[in-house]
C-alpha positions as CSV (number, residue, x, y, z in Angstrom):
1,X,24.7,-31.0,-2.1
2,X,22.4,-33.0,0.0
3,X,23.4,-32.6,3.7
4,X,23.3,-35.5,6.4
5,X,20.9,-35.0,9.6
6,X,21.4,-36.5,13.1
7,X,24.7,-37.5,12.7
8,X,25.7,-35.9,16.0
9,X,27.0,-33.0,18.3
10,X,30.2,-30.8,17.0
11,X,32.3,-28.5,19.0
12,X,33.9,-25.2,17.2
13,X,37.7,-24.2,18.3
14,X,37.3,-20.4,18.6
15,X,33.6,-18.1,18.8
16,X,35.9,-15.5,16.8
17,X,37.0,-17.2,13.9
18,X,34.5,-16.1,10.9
19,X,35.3,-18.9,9.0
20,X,34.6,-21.3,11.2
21,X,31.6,-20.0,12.0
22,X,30.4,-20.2,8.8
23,X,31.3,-24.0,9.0
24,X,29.2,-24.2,11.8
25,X,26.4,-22.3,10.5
26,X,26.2,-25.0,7.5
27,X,26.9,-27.9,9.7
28,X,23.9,-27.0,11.8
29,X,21.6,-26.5,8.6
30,X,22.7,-29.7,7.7
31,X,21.2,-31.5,10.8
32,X,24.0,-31.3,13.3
33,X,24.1,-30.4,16.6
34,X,26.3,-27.5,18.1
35,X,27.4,-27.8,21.7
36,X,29.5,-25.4,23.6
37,X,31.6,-28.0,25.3
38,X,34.1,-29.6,24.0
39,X,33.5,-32.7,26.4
40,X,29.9,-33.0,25.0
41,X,30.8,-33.1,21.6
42,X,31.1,-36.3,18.7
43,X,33.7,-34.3,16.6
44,X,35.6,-31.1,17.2
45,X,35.6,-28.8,13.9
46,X,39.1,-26.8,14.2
47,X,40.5,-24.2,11.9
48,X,42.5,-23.5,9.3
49,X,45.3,-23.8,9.9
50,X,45.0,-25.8,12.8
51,X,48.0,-25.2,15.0
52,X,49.5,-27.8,17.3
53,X,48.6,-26.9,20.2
54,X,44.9,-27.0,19.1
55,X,45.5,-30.7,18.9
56,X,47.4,-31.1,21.4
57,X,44.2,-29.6,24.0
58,X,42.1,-31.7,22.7
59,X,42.7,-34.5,25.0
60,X,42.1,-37.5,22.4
61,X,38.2,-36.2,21.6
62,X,38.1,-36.8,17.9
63,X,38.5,-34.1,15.0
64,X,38.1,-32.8,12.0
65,X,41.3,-30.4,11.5
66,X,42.8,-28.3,8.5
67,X,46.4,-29.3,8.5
68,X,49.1,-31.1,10.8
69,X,49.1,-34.5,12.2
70,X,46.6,-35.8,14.8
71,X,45.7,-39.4,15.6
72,X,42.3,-39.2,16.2
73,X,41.1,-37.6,13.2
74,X,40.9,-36.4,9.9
75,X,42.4,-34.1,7.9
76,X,39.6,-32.2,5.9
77,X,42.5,-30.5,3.7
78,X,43.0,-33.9,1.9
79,X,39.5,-33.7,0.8
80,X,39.6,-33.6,-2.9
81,X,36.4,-31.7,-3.0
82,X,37.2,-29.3,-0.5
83,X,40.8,-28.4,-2.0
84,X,38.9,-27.3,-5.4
85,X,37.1,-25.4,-4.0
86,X,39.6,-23.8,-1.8
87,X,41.8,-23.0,-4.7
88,X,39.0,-21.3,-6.6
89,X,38.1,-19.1,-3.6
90,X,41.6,-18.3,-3.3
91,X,42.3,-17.2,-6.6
92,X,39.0,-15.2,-6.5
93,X,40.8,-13.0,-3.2
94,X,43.8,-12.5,-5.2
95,X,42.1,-10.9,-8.1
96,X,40.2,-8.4,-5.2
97,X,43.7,-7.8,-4.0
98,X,45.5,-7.0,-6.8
99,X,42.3,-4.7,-8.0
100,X,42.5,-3.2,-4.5
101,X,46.0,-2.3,-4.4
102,X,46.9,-1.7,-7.7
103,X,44.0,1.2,-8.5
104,X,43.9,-0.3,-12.1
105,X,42.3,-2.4,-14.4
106,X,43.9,-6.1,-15.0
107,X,43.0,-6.0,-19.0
108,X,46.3,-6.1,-21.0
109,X,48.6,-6.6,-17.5
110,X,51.1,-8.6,-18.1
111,X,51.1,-11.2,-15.8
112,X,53.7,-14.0,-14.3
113,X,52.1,-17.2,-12.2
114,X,54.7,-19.2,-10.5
115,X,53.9,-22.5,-10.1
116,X,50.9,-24.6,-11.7
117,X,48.9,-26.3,-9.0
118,X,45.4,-25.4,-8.5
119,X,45.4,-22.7,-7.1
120,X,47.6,-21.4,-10.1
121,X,45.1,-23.0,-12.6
122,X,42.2,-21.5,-11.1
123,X,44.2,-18.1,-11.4
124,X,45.0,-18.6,-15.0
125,X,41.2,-19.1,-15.8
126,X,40.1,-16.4,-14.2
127,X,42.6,-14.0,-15.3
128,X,42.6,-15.4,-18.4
129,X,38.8,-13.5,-18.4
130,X,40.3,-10.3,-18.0
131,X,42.3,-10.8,-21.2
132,X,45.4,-10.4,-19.1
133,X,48.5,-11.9,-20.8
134,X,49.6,-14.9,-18.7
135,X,53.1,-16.6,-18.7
136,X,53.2,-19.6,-16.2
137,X,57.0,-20.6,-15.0
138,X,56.9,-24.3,-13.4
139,X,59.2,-27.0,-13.6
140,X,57.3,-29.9,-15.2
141,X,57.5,-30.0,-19.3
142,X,53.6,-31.7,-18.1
143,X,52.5,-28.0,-16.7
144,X,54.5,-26.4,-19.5
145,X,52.4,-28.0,-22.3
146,X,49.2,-28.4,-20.5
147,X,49.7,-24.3,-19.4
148,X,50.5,-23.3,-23.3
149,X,47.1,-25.6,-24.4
150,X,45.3,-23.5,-22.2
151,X,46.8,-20.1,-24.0
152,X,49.8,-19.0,-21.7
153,X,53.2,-18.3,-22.5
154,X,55.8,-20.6,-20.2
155,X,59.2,-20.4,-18.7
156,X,61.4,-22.6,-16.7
157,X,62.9,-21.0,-13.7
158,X,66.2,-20.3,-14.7
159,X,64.3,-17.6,-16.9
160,X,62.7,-16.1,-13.6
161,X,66.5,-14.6,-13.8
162,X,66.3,-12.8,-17.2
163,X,65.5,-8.9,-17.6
164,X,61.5,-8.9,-18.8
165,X,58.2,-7.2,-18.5
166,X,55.8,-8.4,-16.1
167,X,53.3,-6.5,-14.0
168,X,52.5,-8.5,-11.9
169,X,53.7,-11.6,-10.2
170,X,52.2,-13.9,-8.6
171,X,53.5,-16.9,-6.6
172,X,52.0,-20.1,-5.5
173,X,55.3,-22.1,-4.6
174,X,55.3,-22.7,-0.7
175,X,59.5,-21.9,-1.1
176,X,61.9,-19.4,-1.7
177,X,62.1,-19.0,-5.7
178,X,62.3,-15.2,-5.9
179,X,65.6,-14.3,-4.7
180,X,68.4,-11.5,-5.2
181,X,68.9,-12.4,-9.1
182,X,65.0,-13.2,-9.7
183,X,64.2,-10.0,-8.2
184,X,66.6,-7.7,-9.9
185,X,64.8,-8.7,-13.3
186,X,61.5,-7.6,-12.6
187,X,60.7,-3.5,-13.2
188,X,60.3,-1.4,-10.2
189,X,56.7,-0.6,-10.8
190,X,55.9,-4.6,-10.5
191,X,53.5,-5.9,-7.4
192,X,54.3,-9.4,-6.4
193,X,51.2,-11.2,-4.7
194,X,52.3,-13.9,-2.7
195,X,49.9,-16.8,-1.8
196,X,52.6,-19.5,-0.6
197,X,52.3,-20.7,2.6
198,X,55.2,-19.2,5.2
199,X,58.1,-18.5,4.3
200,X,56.6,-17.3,1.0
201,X,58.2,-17.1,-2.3
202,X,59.6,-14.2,-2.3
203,X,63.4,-13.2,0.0
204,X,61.0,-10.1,1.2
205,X,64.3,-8.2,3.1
206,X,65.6,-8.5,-0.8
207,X,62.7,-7.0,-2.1
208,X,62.3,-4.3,0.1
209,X,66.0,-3.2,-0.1
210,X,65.5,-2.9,-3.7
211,X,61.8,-1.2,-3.2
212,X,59.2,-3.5,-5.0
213,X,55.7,-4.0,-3.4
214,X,55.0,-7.6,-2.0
215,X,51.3,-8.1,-0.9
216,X,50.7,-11.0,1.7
217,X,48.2,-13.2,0.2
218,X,48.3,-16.4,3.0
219,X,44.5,-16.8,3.9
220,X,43.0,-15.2,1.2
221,X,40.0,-17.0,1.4
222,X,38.8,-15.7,4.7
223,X,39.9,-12.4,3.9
224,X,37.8,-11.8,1.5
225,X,35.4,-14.8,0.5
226,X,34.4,-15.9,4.2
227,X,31.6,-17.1,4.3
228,X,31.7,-19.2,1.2
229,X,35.1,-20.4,2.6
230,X,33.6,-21.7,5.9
231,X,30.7,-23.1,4.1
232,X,33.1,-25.4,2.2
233,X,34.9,-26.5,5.4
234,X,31.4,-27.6,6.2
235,X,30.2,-29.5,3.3
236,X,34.0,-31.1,3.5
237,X,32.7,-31.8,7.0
238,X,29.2,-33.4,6.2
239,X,31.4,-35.8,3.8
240,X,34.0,-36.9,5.8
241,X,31.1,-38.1,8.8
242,X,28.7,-39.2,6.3
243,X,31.5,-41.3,4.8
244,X,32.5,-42.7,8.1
């Protein structure tokens, strides 16, 4: 990408946040300008996710913010590029978890993706790779054909309920789809990854009072992949001032 220059000061929300340090780093590559004040900044570069009270203390200076509602600025998760790229870094963290904790190869698993946004197509490409066998479960007949083109078995969710195989499953659905019933059909030896945003996918208490593994997997991208994570908060950045 080619960056802007002199397109002004930006203020970062926290020294300790890796991520958005990263950002920063790019941002100042790019041409910006870095101040330590919030009061002597053009923009304000906040987090993901940006909380509310982060908005709410910055006093009307204008933002660039990763989630919520703020009138004086823009939300640089609605940036189509950004959200790409996002999805991609995120399925990259869940393959390093799920090699991390499960001390074995993914080649042959047997493998359940809930949902079939883009974080779960990035997932099925790249596990695809490993010559894992993916089934996708999703609600549109649009995802189950375009899933099956792409070599994946599907199943609608009342099938979540059935007795079967999997070793893994993963879930990208930012609600509760893996309850009592869904549970009791998966094997005891199954790790569920969970990459929804809170609540999850999964009714955990459930899960744990019948003794399968859930890994948190909210924020994978920093976890594991931070620096090119903050780097795409950046470019995101760059676009959204050079656009305006």
């Amino acid at each position: 990408d080619v960056c802007s220059s002199d397109l002004g000061d930006f203020w970062i929300w926290s020294e300790e946040n890796e991520r958005l340090l990263f950002a920063a780093d790019y941002l100042e590559k790019c041409g910006y300008n870095r101040v330590k004040s919030l009061e002597l900044c053009d923009f304000a570069l906040l987090p993901v996710p940006t909380k509310k009270y982060m908005l709410d203390s910055l006093g009307g200076k204008f933002a660039l913010y990763g989630g919520g509602e703020y009138e004086n600025g823009i939300n640089y998760m609605k940036n189509e590029k950004y959200v790409l790229k996002n999805a991609f870094l995120t399925a990259e963290g869940a393959v390093t978890a799920l090699e991390n904790e499960n001390a074995d190869s993914l080649i042959d698993k047997n493998i359940l993706i809930i949902g079939y946004g883009r974080i779960a197509k990035a997932l099925h490409r790249l596990l695809a790779a490993y010559g894992s066998n993916i089934t996708v479960c999703s609600r549109s007949a649009e995802s189950a054909e375009l899933s099956s083109f792409y070599g994946a078995s599907h199943i609608y969710f009342p099938e979540l309920k059935k007795k079967n195989d999997f070793d893994i499953v993963i879930n990208t659905v930012p609600h509760i789809v893996l309850t009592e019933a869904e549970l009791k059909a998966l094997k005891k030896s199954v790790i569920i990854l969970d990459l929804a945003s809170f609540p999850g996918g999964a009714d955990t208490l459930m899960a744990a009072s019948l003794g399968l593994k859930i890994i948190n997997g909210r924020g994978m991208p920093s976890k594991f992949t931070a620096k090119a994570a903050g780097e795409a908060i950046g470019c995101a950045a760059d676009e959204i001032i050079r656009q305006l």
